[in-house]
Structures are given as structure tokens and as C-alpha cells.
C-alpha positions in Angstrom: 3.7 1.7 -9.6 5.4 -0.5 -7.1 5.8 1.9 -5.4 2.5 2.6 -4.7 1.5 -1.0 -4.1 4.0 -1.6 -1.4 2.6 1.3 0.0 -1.2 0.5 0.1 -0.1 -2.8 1.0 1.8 -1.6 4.0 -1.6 0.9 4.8 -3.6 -2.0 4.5 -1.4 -4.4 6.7 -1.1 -1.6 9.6 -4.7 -0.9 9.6 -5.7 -4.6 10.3 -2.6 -4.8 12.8 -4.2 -1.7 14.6 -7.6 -3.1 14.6 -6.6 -6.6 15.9 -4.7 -4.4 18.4 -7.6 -2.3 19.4 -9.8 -5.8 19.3 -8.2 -6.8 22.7 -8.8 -10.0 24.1 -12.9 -10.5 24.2 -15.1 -12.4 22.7 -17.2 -9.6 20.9 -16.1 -6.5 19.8 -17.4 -3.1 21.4 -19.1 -0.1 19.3 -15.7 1.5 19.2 -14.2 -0.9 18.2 -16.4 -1.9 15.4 -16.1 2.1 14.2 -12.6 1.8 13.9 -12.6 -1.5 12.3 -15.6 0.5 9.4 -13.1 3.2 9.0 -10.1 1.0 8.6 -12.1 -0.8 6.2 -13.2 2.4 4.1 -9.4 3.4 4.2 -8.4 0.5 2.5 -11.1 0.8 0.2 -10.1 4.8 -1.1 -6.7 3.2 -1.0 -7.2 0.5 -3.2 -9.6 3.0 -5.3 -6.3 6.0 -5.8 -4.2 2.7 -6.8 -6.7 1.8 -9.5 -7.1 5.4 -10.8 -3.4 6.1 -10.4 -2.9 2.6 -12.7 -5.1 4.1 -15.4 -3.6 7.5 -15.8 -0.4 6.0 -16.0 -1.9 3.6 -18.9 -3.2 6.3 -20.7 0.1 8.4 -20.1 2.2 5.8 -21.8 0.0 5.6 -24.6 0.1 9.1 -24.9 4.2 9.3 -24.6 3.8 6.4 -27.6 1.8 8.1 -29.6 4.3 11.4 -29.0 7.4 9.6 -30.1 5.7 8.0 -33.4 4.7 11.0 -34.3 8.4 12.8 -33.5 9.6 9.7 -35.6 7.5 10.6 -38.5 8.4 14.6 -38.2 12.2 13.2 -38.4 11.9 10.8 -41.5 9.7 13.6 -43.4 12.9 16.3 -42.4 15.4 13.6 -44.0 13.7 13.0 -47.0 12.8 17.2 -47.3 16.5 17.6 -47.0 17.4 14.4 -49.4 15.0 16.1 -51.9 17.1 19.1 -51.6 20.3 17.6 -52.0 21.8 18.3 -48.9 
């Protein structure tokens, strides 16, 4: 998960480094300029979009891994009193 923060945080950071590159030294910015600066934008935006979605599945998978182990738990106590019934 860090992981993928530091690396939409380094997208993010390059993207506006590129644009402020590509912005040059006048006043206004030109038509190409302002396209890359859109695109940079909508970049950042899926980016920070595949971070959220990636942040819920993982949620979901570690309830899911929870909800795995308490019910391995449960199969093991249930074996050890089957096999305490038994004698063994």
C-alpha cells in the first residue's frame, strides 16, 4: 500500500515537474501547453482513482483472510473436541 502511494506520489510530482517544464518562461500558457497540462491532470486523477480501488480490495481482502482463519479456528477446536469425545 505504500508502495503504491509513493508511486502515485512520484507520478504526480513528475507530471507537474514536466508541465512547469513545458510551461517555459511566458506569461500565458499556449494550447499545447494547456493539453498537456489537461492530460497530466486526468493522469493524476485515474492514478489517484486505481489507489482508491486498489485500497478497497485490499480492505475487503483482509476481511475475507479474517473471516478465513476464524473459521479454520473453529474447524480446529470442533476436531479437538471430536477427538477428546473419542478418547484419543
Amino acid at each position: 500500500m505504500k508502495r503504491i502511494s509513493k508511486v502515485v506520489s512520484a507520478l504526480i510530482v513528475g507530471l507537474l515537474f514536466v508541465s512547469m517544464l513545458s510551461i517555459g518562461c511566458t506569461k500565458h500558457p499556449n494550447a499545447e501547453q494547456l493539453q498537456a497540462l489537461e492530460e497530466q491532470k486526468n493522469a493524476a486523477l485515474a492514478a489517484e482513482k486505481t489507489l482508491e480501488q486498489k485500497r478497497r480490495e485490499k480492505s475487503q481482502l483482509e476481511r475475507e483472510l479474517s473471516d478465513k482463519k476464524a473459521e479454520l479456528q473453529k474447524a480446529k477446536d470442533e476436531l479437538a473436541a471430536v477427538k477428546q469425545r473419542l478418547g484419543q
